[in-house]
N, C-alpha and C positions, 0 to 999 in steps of 0.2 A: 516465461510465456512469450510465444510469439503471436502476431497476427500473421493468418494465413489470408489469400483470397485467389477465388478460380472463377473464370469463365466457364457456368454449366451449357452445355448443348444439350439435343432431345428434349426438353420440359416444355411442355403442352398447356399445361394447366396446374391450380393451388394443390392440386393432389402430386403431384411429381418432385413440387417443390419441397412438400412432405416428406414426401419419400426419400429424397437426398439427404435431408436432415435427421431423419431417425439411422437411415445408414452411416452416416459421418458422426451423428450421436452416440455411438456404438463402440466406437475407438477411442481405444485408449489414451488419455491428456487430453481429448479435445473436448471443449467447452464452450460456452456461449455463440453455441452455433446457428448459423442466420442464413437461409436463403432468401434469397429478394427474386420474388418470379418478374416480376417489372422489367428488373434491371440485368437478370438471367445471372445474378453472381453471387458465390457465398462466401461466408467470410464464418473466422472459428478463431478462437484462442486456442493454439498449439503448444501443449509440453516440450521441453528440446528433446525430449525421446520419440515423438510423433514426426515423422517427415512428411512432405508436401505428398513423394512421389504414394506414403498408405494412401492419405486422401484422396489422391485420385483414383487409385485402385476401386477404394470403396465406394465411389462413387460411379463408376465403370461397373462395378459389379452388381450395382442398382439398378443398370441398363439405363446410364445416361453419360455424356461425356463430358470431362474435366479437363482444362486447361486452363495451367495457372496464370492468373491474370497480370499482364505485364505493369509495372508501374509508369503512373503518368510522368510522364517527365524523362525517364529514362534513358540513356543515350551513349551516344560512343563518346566519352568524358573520362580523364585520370579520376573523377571523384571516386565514381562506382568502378570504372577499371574493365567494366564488362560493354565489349563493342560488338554493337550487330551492324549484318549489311546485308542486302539485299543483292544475291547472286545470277547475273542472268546470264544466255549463253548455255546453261547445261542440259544435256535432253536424255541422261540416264545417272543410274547410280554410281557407273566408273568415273561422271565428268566430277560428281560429289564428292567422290573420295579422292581424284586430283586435287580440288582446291584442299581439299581436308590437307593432305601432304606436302603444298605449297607454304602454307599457314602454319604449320605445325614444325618447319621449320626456322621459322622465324624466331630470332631470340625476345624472350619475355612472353610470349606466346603459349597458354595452356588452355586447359580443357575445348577444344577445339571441335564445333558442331557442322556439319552441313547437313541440315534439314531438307533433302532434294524435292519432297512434295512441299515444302514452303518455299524453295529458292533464298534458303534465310541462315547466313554463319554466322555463330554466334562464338564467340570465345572470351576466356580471361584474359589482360593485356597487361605484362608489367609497369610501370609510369613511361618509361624510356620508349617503350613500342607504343609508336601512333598511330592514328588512324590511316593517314596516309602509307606509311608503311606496307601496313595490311592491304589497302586495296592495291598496291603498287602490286606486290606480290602476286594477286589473284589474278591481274592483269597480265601478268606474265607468264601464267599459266594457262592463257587465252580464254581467260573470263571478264566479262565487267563487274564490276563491285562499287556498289551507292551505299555511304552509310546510312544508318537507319536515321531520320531524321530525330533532334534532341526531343520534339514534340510531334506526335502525328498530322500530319496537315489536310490525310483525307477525310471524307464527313462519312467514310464507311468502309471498311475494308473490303477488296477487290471478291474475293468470298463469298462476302455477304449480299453485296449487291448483286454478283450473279445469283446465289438461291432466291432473294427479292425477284427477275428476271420469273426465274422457273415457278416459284409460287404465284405468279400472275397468271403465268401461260397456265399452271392446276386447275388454278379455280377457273378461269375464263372457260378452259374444256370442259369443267362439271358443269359449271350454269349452260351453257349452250345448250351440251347432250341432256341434261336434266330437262332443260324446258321442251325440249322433243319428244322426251317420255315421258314426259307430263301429257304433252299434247296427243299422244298416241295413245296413252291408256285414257282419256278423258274426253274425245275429241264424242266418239256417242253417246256419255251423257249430256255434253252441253251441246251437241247438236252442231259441230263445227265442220268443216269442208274436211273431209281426208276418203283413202280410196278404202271401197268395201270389203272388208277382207276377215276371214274365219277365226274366231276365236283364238283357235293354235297357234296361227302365224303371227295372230296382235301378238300375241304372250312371247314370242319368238322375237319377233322386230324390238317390243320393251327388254328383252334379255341381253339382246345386242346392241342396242341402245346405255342400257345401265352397264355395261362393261369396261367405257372409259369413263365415267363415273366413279368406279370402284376405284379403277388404272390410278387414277388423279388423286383421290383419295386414300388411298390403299396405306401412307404411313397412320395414319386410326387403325387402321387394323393389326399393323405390326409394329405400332407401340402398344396398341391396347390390349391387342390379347398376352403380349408378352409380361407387358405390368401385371395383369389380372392374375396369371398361372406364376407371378412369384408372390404375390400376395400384397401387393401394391398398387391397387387400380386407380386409374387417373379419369380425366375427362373421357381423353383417347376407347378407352375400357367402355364407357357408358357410349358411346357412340358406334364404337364397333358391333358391342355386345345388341344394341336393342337394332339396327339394323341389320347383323348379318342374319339374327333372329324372323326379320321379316323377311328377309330374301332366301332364308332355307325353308319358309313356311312357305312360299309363295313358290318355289321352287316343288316341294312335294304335292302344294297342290294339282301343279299342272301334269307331274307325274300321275296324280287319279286322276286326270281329265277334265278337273273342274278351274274352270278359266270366269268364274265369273266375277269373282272378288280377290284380286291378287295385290301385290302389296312393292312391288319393283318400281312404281313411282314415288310412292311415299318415302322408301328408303334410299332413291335417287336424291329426290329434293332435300331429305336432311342432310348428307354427306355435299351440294352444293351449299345449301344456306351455312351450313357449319364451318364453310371453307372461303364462302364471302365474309361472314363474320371473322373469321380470323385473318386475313386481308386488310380488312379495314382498320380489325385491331391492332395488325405488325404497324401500320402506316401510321397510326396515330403516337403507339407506342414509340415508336423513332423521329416523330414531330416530340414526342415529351420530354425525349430525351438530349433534342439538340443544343442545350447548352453545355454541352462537354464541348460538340462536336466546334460549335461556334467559337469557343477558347482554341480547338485545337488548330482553326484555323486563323489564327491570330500570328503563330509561329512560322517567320519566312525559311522555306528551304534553303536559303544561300544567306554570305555574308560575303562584304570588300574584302579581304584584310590587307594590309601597309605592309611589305615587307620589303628593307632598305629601299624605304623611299618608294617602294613601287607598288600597286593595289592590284590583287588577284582574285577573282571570286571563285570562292570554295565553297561545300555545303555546309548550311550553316553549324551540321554536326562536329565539325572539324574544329569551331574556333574552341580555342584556351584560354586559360584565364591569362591575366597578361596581352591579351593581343589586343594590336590598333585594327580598330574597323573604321570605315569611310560608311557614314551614313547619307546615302545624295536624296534629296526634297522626294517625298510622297514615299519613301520605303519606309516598311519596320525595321525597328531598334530588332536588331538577330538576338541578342542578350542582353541581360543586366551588366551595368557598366557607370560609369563616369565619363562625362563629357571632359576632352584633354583640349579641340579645339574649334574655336565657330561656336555662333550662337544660331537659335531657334525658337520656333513653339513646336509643342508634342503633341500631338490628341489622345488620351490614355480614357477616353471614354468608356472602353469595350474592357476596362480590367476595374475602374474606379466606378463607372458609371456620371461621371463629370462632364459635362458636353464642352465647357470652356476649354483650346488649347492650353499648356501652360507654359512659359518662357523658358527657356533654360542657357547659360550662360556657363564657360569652363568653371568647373566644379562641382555641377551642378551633376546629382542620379540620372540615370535613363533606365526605363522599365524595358523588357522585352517583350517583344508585340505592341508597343502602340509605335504610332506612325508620326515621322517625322515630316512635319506641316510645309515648313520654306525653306531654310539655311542647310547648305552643308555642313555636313559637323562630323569630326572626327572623337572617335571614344574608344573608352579603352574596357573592355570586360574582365567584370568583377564576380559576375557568378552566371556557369554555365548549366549544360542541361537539367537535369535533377534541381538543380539545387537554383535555376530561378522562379522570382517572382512567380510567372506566370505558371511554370510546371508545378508551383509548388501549391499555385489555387488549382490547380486542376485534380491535382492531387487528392484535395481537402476535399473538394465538389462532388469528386468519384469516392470518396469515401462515404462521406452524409448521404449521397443519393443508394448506398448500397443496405446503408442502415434500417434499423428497426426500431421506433418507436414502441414505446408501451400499451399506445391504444391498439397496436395490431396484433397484441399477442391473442384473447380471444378468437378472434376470426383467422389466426395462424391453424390455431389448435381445431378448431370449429374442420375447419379445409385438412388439416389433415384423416379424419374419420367420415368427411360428407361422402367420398364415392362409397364406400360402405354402405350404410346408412341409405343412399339412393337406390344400391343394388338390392339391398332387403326390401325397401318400400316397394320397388317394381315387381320384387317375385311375391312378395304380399300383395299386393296389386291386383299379378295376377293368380294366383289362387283363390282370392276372394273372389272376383266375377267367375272364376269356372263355377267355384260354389255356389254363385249366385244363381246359376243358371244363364248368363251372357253367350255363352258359345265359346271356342277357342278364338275366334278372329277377332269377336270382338273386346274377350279380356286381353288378346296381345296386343291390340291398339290403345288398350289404358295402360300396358305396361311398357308399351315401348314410347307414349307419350310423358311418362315418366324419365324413363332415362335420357332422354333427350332435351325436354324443356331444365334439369337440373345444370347448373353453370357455379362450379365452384370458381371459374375463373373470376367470377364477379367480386366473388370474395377474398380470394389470391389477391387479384388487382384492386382493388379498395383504397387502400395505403399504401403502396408505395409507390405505385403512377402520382399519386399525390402527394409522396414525399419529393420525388424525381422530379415534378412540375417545380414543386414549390420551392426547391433548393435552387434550380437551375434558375428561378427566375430572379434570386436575390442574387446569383451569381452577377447576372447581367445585368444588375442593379449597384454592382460595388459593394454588395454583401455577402458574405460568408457564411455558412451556416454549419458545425461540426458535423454534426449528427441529428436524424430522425427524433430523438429522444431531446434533445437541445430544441428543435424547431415546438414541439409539442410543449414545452417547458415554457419558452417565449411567449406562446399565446395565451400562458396564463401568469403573466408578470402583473401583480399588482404594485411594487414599489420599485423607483428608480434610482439607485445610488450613483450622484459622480463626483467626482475626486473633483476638484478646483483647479489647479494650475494644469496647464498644457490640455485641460479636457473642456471646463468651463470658457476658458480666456485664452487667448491664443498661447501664455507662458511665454512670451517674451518680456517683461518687467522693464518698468524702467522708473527712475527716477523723479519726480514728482517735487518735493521738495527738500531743503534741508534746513531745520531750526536748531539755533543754537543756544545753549543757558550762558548764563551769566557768568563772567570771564572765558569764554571760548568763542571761536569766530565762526560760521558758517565752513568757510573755508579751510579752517585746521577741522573740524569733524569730520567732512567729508573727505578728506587727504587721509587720515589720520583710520578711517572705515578702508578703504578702499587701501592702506599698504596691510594690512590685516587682511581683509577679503580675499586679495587675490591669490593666498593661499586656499580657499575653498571653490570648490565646484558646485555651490545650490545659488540657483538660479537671481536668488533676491543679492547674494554675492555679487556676482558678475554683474548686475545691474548697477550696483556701486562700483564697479572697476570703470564701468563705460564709462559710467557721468563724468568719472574725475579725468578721466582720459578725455573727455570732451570739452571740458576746462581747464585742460594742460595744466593740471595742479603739479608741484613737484609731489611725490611722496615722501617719505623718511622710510628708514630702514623698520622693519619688523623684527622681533626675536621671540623664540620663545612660543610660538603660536600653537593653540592646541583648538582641533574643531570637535564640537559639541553637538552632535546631532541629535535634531530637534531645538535648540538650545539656542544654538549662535555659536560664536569663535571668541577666544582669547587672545591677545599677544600683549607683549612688552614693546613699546616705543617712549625713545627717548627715555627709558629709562624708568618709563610708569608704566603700570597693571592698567590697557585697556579692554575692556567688553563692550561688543557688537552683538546684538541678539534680542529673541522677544522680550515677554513679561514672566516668562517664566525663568529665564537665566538671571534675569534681576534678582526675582525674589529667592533664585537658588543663594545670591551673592548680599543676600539681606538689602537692598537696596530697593526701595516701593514704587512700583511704577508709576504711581500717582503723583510725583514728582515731576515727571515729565510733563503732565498735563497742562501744566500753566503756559509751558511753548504756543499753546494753539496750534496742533495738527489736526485737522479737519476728518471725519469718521469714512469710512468705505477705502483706506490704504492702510497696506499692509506696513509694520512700522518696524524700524530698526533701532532698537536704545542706544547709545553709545554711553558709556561712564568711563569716567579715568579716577583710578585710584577709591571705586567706592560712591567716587562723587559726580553724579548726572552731568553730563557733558552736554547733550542736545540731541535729537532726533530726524531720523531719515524715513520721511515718506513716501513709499514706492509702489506703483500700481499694474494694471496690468487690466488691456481691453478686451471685452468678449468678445469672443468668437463669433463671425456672421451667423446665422443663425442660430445660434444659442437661444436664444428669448421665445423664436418659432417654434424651437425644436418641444422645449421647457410647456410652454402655452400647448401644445398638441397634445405631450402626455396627460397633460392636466383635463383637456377636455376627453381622452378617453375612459378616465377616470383612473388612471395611476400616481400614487402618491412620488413625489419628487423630493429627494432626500442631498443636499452638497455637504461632504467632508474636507476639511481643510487644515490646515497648522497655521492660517492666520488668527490675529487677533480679533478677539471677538466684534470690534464695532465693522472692522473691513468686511467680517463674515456677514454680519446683517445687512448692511448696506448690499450688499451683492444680493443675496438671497430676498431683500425686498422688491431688488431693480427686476429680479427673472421671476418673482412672485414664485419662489417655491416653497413648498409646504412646513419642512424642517430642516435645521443645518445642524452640523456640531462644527466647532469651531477648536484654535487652539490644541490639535492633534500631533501625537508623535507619528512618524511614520507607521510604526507596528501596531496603532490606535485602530485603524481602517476595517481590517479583519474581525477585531473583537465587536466592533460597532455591528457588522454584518451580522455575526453570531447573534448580538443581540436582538435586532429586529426578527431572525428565521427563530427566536427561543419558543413563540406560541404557536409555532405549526402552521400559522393562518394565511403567511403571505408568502410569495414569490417572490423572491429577491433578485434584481440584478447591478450590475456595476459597472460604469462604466467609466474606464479609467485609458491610459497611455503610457506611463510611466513603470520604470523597476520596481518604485517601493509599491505600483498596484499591483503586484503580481499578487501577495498573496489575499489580498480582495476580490479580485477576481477568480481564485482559485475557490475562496470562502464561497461566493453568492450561487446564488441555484442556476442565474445563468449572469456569465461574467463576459462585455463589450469591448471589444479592445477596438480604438478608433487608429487606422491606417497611419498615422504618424505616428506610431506610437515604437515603441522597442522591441526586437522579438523575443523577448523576454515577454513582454503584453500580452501578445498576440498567440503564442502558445499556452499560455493561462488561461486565455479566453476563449470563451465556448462561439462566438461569436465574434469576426471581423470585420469592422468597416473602412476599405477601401482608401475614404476618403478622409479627409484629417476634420473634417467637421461636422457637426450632432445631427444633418439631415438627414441619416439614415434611421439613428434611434426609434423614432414613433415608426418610421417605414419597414423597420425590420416586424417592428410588435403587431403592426398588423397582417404584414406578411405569415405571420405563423397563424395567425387569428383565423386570416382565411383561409389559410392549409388544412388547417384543423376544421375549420367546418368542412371544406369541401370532403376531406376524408369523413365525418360523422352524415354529410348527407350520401357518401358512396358506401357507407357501411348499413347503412339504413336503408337505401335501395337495396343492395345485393339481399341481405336478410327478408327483407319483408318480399321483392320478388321470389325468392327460392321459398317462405314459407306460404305463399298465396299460390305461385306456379304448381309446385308440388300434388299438396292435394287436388288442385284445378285439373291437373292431366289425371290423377289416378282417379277421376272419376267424383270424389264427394263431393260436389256440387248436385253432379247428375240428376239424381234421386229426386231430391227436395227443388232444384230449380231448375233439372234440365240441362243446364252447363256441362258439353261437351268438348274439350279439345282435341282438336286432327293433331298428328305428330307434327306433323308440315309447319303449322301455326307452332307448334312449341319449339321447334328446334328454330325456325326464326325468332320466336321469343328469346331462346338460350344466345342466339348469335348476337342480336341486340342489348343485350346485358352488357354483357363485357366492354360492348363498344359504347355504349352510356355514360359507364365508370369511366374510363376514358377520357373520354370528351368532356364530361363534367369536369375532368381534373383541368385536362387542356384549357381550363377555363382560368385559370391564374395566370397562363404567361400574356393575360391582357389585361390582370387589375392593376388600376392604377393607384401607386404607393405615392400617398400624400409628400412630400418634401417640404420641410422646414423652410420657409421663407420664399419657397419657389412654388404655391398654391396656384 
């Protein structure tokens, strides 16, 4: 199975959204199919016998457009091998199929596109064909050619923002002319100044009047009626349908000559309030969504590069791995890379959420996109488009924001049958007042306040305006969040699992002390640990290489060395069986730990046994200091009432000691590494609580794989980090409590946006068809519903837009 995902066009509203998913549901191998009206994109598990190009078909043939949504990151890079460029210069189809021919002779050069209404070549590039190359070419063929940049850096495609343009100038022409036909049809009731003129010609002036109106409006009618006659009605459908209704009724009336109750106002002002409201909704919904755009503009379009000695600046699509770039004071890092020369501070705020510069000195990472604070520096890139840092959260960000949580399936389902459902209550509606005796005008004014005041957008938008807030805002926080269904899971985390080394305490160890038994010196144990050690790679190892290395001990020769994971190490020196390791390779070797004790090692360090031959040698105490806010981080989960849980393979007095100093609730101690996992199991055995974990390390992958939602902190391997449903940025615990309550408030704001849309739509509803009326009177004009309906959607909204200004507690930085 593959993941598919497209940019849908045309969708209006939660019924359209519908509609693409029961069409794409239909096809064969596709599965867990998900439209995000929010976010306008779907996404499907595809069979390999299912192609992109059915899906869009069938999506096309829904009457809406499909275009597969490009990946973040993506770029003209040997990774992917697929180079675009932006073609300008061409002013028909012959200048397209020039470049097509200039290109296609190129060696390594295939599948070769020019897309003339995009200005956009795309082609396959074998490793050996560069980018430069290719434009060289097009150039030659007297065109310009820009590669496509590795990240987009505008905050809207040129596209988009011209229809943005033209949908202002829509709606500005309906409210104008609308509020003139308001004024003309209404001017003698309310007694207002206008020139005296015959019925006929009012009803004429309001006809011509309402025409750019309609002009402005006119996609409601042909989306809607076209949805309606396939059997798919959307918003569009309810809007066209209950106004063209009053504009054909209002029309024959003037045909009988009766001008006295016409309806060409009312069906003006809902097609303007319909169109303000959806204005205001495009604007918010692209304020929700600007933490893509905000990553995307993090990505500089150029880079230096060094070439023999000389520095050229190219787009930054062009650099390779391998190459020297010149970073000069206040630019972005173009790529991921390693600094080769000169020192600096970085600002990596806008990817970590860390406001501190931080140093860096040759050897030292550079991220791409954060900015280079003072020093010239030269570096060398390690990973280009695709495949850095920052494309690779942009990535993750456009994914989770595309998602679907479990609490939205209801009201998916609900919005896929509500235009229905609205369209029968109206015609019930209106049959009942004919019946009742109402009249024809005035049961079409309960039935067209019906299909009007109904807003499945409300419902559509609910959740995932409020997924798309809430993910984009942890984004800009140095948090990650996978998926919809992960953010939802977060909010309900009762217990907090973390791993000890490298997550608790920063995992650099060191040396502490070293005691020795009776006939051995200090000094032969610790020589004697450290020429055995420095065959192992775990961390309390290397801590005995430094020390003796820092006491210029000689070592002796090792032989024979076998490492014991979980356990400690073996080896032969000078000709005796020594062991280095906990309490548990003692008692494997029948040797009692409680032998040691009389040395006096003091409790809260982790301890190393040494014996030769069986018989207790002496003891290495080695420690290791927590993490800046650890203890904040620890104290916050606690007061929001989540249980705190640390697993470790020390021994058990260093376990307590730690866990008394961060006051956590339980520990286990003394763990093999494959221990971690089964511990998780056990806590999720009653069903009851929410597991998560948070760890750094390889051996937590499968812990964090285990827990319901598993933390990987930014230092950590990406081995971790793709385990985990959850990334933090930063290498330290202040994001933990900020993520959990991150999702706390996601999840209300979505339970208060689904709770308005519901209870508006079941209050609205009967309120326009009248049952109030009767018993108290309660009437609604359309005019009042369809502003009611326009204000819904833009509510949800707003209510969501309401996260990218809560403020996330930080461990130690209150």
């Amino acid at each position: 199975m593959s993941k598919l995902s497209f940019d849908v066009t045309g969708m209006h509203c939660a019924s359209c959204a519908a509609a693409v998913e029961r069409a794409v549901k239909k096809l064969p191998g596709a599965s867990d199919v998900y439209v995000n009206f929010a976010a306008n994109r779907l996404t499907l598990e595809a069979a390999p016998e299912l192609t992109p190009e059915q899906v869009a078909d069938a999506v096309r043939k829904a009457g809406f457009g499909a275009k597969a949504a490009h990946p973040a990151g993506t770029a003209a890079v040997p990774a992917e091998r697929k180079l675009s460029f932006d073609v300008t210069g061409m002013h028909c189809a012959s200048c397209a199929a020039a470049v097509e021919r200039a290109v296609k002779k190129l060696p390594g050069a295939s599948d070769v596109y020019v897309n003339f209404a995009a200005n956009r070549l795309t082609l396959e590039a074998a490793p050996e064909l560069t980018p430069e190359q290719v434009a060289d070419a097009v150039r030659k063929a007297g065109f310009g050619a820009e590669p496509v940049p590795a990240l987009p850096v505008q905050t809207a495609a040129p596209e988009e923002e011209a229809e943005a343009r033209r949908e202002t100038f829509r709606f500005t022409a309906a409210i104008v002319f609308a509020a003139l036909l308001s004024y003309v049809a209404m001017y003698e009731m309310l007694h207002l100044p206008f020139f005296p003129l015959k019925p006929e010609w009012n009803a004429l002036i309001q006809i011509l009047l309402l025409l750019p109106v309609v002009v402005a409006g006119f996609r409601f009618y042909t989306s809607g009626f076209r949805a309606l006659f396939r059997g798919s009605p959307n918003m569009d459908s309810l809007i066209a349908s209950g106004t063209g209704a009053a504009i054909v009724y209002s029309l024959w009336l003037c045909a009988e000559g009766r001008f006295g109750h016409l309806y060409f106002d009312t069906a003006g002002m809902i097609v303007a309030l319909i169109m303000l409201g959806k204005y205001l909704e495009g604007r918010s919904r692209r304020k929700a969504s600007g933490a893509i755009r905000e990553l995307m503009r993090l990505a500089p379009e150029t880079a230096i590069r060094i070439e023999d000695g000389r520095e050229r600046e190219i787009p930054a699509a062009f650099v390779r791995k391998g190459d020297l770039l010149r970073v000069k004071p206040g630019a972005r890092i173009p790529v991921d890379g390693t600094t080769v020369e000169g020192t600096t501070s970085v600002d990596e705020s806008m990817l970590s959420g860390e406001s501190m510069p931080v140093d860096k000195v040759p050897g030292d990472p550079l991220t791409g996109g954060s900015i280079n604070r003072n020093g010239s520096i030269v570096m060398q890139a390690t990973r280009v488009g695709d495949e850095t840092t920052l494309a690779r959260i942009i990535k993750l960000v456009e994914d989770a924001q595309g998602s679907r949580p479990p609490i939205a399936r209801l009201a998916d389902r609900i919005s896929g049958y509500f235009v229905w459902c609205v369209l029968s209550i109206a015609l019930v509606t209106l049959l009942a007042w004919l019946l009742a005796g109402a009249g024809f005008a005035a049961a079409l004014e309960f039935a067209l306040a019906v299909l009007v005041i109904a807003c499945p957008c409300a419902l559509g938008l609910a959740t995932p305006i409020a997924i798309i807030v809430g993910i984009g805002r942890g984004a800009r926080s140095g948090i990650l969040i996978k998926s919809g269904a992960v953010l939802e899971n977060a909010g309900k985390i009762s217990a907090v699992v973390f791993d000890k080394t490298g997550t608790l305490t920063v995992g650099e160890p060191v040396v502490n002390l070293v005691r020795a038994a009776d006939g051995f010196t200090e000094g032969g144990v610790l020589a004697a640990a450290a020429a055995a050690e420095k065959n192992s790679s775990h961390p309390l190892a290397e801590a005995v290489v430094r020390k003796a290395e820092a006491e210029k001990l000689p070592l002796p020769s090792a032989g024979q060395f076998e490492d014991r994971p979980g356990y400690g190490v073996s080896a032969v020196i000078a000709g005796k069986r020594w062991l280095f390791g906990n309490a548990r390779l003692m008692k494997t070797e029948e040797i009692d730990p409680a032998a040691f004790e009389k040395l006096g090692v003091p409790a809260g360090l982790s301890l190393v046994y040494a014996a030769e031959e069986g018989r207790p040698a002496g003891v290495i105490g080695i420690g290791d200091r927590l993490k800046p806010g650890a203890a904040d981080a620890v104290e916050r989960l606690n007061a929001l009432g989540i249980e705190t849980v640390m697993l470790t393979g020390d021994n058990l007095p260093a376990a307590r000691a730690m866990a008394d100093e961060l006051h956590l609730a339980s520990f286990r101690a003394e763990l093999l590494p494959g221990d971690k996992a089964g511990i998780i199991r056990e806590l999720q055995a009653d069903g009851t609580k929410v597991i998560a974990m948070v760890g750094d390390g390889i051996n937590d992958a499968p812990a964090l794989a285990q827990a319901d939602v598993g933390i990987a902190i930014g230092s950590g391997t990406d081995v971790a980090m793709e385990s985990a449903d959850v990334v933090l940025m930063q290498s330290g615990l202040d994001e933990v409590p900020a993520a959990i309550e991150l999702s706390r408030a996601t999840m209300r704001i979505i339970r208060e946006n689904l709770f308005w849309a519901f209870f508006y739509n079941a209050v609205g509803i009967p309120l326009a068809a009248g049952a109030f009326y009767v018993l108290l009177g309660w009437r609604l004009s359309p005019v009042v519903g369809a502003a009611a309906m326009a204000a819904s959607s833009v509510t949800v909204v707003l209510n969501a837009l309401r996260l990218r200004n809560i403020r996330l507690h930080r461990a130690g930085r209150k």
